[in-house]
Structure formats: C-alpha cells, structure tokens
C-alpha positions in Angstrom: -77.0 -52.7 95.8 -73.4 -54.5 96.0 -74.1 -55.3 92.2 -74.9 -51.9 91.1 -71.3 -51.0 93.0 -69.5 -53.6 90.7 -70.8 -52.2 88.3 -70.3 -48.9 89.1 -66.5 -49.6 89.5 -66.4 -51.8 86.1 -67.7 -48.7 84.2 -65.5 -46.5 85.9 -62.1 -48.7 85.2 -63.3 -49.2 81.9 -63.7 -45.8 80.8 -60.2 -45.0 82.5 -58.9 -46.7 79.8 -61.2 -45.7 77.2 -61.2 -41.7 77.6 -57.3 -41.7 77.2 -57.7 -42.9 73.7 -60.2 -41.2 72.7 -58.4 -37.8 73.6 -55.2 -39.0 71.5 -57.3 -39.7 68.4 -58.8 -36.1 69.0 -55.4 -34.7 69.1 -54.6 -37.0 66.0 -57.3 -35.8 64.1 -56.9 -32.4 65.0 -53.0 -32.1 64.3 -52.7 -34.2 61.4 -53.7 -31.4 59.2 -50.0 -29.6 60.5 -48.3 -33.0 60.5 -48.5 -36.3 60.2 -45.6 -37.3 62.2 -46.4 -35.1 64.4 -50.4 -36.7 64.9 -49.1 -39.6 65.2 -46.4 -38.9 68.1 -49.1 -37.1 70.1 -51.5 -39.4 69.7 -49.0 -42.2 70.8 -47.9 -40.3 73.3 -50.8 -38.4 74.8 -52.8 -41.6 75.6 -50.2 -42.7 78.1 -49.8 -39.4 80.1 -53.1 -38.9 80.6 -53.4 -42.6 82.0 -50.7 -41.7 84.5 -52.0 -38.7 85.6 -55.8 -39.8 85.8 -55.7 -43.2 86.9 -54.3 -42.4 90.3 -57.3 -40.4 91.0 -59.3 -43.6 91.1 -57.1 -46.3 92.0 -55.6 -44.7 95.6 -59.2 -43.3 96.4 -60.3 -47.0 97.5 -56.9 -47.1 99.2 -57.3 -43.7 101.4 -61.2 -44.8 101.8 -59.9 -48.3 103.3 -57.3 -46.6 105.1 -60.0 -44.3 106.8 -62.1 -47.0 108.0 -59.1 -48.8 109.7 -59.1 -52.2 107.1 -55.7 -51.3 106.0 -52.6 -51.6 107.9 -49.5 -52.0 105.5 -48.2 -50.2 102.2 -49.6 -52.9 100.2 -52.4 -52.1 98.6 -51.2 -48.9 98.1 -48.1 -50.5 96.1 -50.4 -52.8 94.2 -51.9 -49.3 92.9 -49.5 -48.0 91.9 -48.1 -51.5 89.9 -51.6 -50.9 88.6 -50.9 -47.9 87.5 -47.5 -48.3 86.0 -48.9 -51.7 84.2 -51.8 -49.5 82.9 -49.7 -46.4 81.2 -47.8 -49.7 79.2 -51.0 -51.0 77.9 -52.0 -47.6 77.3 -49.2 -47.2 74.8 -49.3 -51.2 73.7 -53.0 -50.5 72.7 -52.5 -46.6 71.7 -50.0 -47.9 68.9 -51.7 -50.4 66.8 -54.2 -47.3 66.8 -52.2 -44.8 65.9 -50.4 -46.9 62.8 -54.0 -47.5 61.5 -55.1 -44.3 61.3 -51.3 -43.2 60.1 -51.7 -45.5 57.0 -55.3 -45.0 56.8 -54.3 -41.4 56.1 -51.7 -42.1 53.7 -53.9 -44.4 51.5 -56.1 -41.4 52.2 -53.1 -39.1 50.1 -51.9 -41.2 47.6 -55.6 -42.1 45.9 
C-alpha cells in the first residue's frame, strides 16, 4: 500500500509540472492566429503563473496534514515548500522557454515556405 502512495504522489508532482505546459501551448496555439508575439509571451508566461498558484495546493497539504497529527513542530517544512515552490515557477519558465522558441520558429518556417 506504501508503494501505491509513492506512486500516487510521483504522478501527482509530475503532472504539477506537466499541466502548466500543456495550458501555455493551448494558449499558444490558440492566440498565435492574433499574434505571434503575443503566443509566445503568454505561453512563456502563463506556464509560470499557473505553477505558482497550483502548486501550493499540493505542496503545503502534506504540511497542514503533518501539522494535524502533531509530527511537525517548526516553520520548516513549511519554508522548504515554499523554496519548492519558488524553485518550481523558475523551472517552469527555464523549461516553458526552450518550448515556446520551438514552436515560435516552428511557426515562422511554417510562414515563410
């Protein structure tokens, strides 16, 4: 049963990550047809905001559910959430760029032929 936890919580950090990209190449692929520059700053952007907003949802629940059975007793765990937080809304746009300038020059090969 421990296993299928891991697991559980593997899947769910994972797709933290994964669903904020997958909304900014949405927005990209919806918007480039009013702009490209514009695409490509939302879906650079968007990525990131939704990490920030999401991922404390999931990384301070373990922190209030320790807290509620008595195993915490300091602000640390909840500080080393929200470093984890921080540290993942700057992979978010580390890994949301290299995206984003694909598709950008994918699009503009895209125009030009």
């Amino acid at each position: 049963m421990d296993s299928l936890i891991i697991v559980w919580r593997l899947l769910l950090l994972i797709s933290t990550f994964a669903f904020p990209q997958l909304i900014g190449l949405m927005l990209y692929f919806k918007l480039v047809r009013r702009s490209k520059w514009l695409a490509f700053a939302v879906g650079f952007l968007v990525p990131a905001i939704v990490f920030f907003f999401l991922a404390p949802l999931f990384f301070f629940a373990g922190v209030r559910e320790a807290q509620a059975n008595g195993q915490v007793n300091c602000g640390m765990p909840a500080m080393g959430a929200a470093l984890l937080v921080f540290a993942g809304t700057a992979i978010e746009l580390v890994v949301s760029l290299p995206i984003q300038c694909y598709l950008f020059s994918r699009h503009r090969k895209s125009l030009v032929s």
